[in-house]
Wavefront OBJ file of the C-alpha trace (Angstrom):
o trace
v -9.233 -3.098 39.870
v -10.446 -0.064 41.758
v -8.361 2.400 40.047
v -9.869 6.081 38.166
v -9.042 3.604 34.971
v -11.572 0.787 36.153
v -14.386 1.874 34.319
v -12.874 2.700 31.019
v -11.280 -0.498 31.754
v -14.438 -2.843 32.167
v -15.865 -1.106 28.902
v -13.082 -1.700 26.565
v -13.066 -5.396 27.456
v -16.880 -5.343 26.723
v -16.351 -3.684 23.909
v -13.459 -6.324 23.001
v -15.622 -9.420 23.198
v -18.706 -7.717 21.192
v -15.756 -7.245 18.499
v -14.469 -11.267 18.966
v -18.156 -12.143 18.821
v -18.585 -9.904 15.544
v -15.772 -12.059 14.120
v -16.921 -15.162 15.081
v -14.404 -15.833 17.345
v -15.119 -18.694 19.568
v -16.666 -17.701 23.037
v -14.362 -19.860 25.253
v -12.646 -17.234 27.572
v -9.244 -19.676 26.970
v -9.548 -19.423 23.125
v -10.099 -15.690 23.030
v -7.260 -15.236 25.206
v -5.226 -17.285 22.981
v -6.270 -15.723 19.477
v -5.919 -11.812 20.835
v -2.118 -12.865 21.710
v -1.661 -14.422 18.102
v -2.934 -11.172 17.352
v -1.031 -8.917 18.937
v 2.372 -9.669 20.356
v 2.330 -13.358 21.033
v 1.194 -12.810 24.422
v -1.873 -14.516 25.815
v -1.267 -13.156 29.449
v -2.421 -9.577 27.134
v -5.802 -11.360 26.104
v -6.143 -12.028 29.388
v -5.548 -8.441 30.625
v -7.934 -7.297 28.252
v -10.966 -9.214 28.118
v -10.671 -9.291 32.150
v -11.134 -5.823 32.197
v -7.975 -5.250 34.797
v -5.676 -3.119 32.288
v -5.953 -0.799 28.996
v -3.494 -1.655 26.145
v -0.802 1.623 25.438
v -1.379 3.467 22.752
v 0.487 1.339 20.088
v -1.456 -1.320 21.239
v -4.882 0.361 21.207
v -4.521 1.440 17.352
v -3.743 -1.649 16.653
v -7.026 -3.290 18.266
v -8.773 -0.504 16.212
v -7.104 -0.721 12.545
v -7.518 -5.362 13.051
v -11.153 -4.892 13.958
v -11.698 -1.387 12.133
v -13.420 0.229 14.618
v -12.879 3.946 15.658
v -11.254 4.623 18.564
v -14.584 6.069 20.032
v -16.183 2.720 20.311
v -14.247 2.023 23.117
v -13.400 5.147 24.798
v -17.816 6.816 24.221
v -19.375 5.718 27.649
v -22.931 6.656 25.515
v -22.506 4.194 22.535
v -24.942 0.875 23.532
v -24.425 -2.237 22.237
v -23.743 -0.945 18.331
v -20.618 -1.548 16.423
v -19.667 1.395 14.719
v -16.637 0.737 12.028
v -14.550 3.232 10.671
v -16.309 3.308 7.521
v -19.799 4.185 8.902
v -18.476 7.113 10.334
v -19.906 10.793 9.403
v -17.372 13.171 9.174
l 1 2 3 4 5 6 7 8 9 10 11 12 13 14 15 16 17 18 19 20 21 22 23 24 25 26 27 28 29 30 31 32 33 34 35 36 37 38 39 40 41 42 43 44 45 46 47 48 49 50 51 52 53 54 55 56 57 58 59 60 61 62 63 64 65 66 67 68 69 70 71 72 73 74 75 76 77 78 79 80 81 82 83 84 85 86 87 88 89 90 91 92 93
């Protein structure tokens, strides 16, 4: 993927698997394909989209990912946030 996208891209499926990893989702690249598309849509061709880093979900998509692992959407999209989880419930407003 050498698009303007491909960095935002790699990120948010970094991001992703520190989120499946927070959950204790198995770390077999097969498995969390298979449990992201239980989670969203039925589709495991999507976990593999996403934790390959070669597409972004759409919007509907995205807040979803967000609300099931309640994370704000700047965990994914903040280039300067390390390895930290930040939930929406540790957020300063």
């Amino acid at each position: 993927m050498n698009s303007p996208d491909a960095p935002l891209a790699r990120r948010f499926a970094d991001r992703l698997n520190q989120l499946l990893d927070r959950q204790g989702v198995s770390v077999t690249y097969h498995f969390r394909c298979q449990y992201l598309g239980r989670l969203f849509l039925g589709d495991t061709a999507l976990g593999v989209r996403l934790l390959d880093g070669h597409s972004l979900p759409d919007w509907v998509l995205f807040t979803q990912i967000c609300s099931t692992f309640d994370v704000d959407p700047g965990y994914f999209l903040d280039p300067t946030l390390k390895s930290e989880t930040i939930t929406s419930a540790e957020l300063v407003v």
